[in-house]
C-alpha positions in Angstrom: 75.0 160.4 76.2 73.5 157.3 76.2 74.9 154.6 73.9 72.5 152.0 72.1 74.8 149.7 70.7 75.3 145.6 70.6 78.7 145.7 72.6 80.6 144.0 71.0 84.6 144.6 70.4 84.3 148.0 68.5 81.7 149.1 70.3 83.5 148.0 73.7 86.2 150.4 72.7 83.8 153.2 71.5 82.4 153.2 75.0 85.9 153.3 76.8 86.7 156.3 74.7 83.3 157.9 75.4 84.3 157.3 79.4 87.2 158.7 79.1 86.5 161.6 76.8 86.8 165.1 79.2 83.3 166.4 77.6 81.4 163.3 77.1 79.0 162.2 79.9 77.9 158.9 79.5 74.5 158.5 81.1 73.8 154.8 80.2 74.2 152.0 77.8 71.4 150.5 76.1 72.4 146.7 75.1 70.9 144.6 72.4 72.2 142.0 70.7 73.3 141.5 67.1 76.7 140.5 66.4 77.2 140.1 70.4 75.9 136.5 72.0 73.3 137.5 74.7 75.0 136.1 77.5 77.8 138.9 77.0 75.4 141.8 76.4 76.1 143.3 80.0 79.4 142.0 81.0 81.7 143.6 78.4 80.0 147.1 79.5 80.1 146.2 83.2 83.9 145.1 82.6 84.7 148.4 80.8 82.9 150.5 83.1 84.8 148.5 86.0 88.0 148.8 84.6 88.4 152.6 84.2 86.4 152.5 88.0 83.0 154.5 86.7 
């Protein structure tokens, strides 16, 4: 799966459930920016990916 979303809160938690989910491979996340400032468009994926160590 690949997720296009802005990362922010909701869709921080929609990727953690996506890594964590037996029969969902996530292949990548595509980041833009909308609700998210620009600056935190790849550390909250980086940070979520890090914590659950994928």
């Amino acid at each position: 799966m690949l997720l296009f979303a802005d990362v922010g809160i909701d869709d921080a938690v929609a990727l953690i459930y996506a890594l964590l989910h037996p029969r969902i491979r996530v292949l990548g996340v595509v980041a833009s920016f909308g609700n998210t400032p620009r600056k935190l468009l790849l550390i909250v994926p980086w940070q979520s990916c890090n914590l659950l160590h994928r």
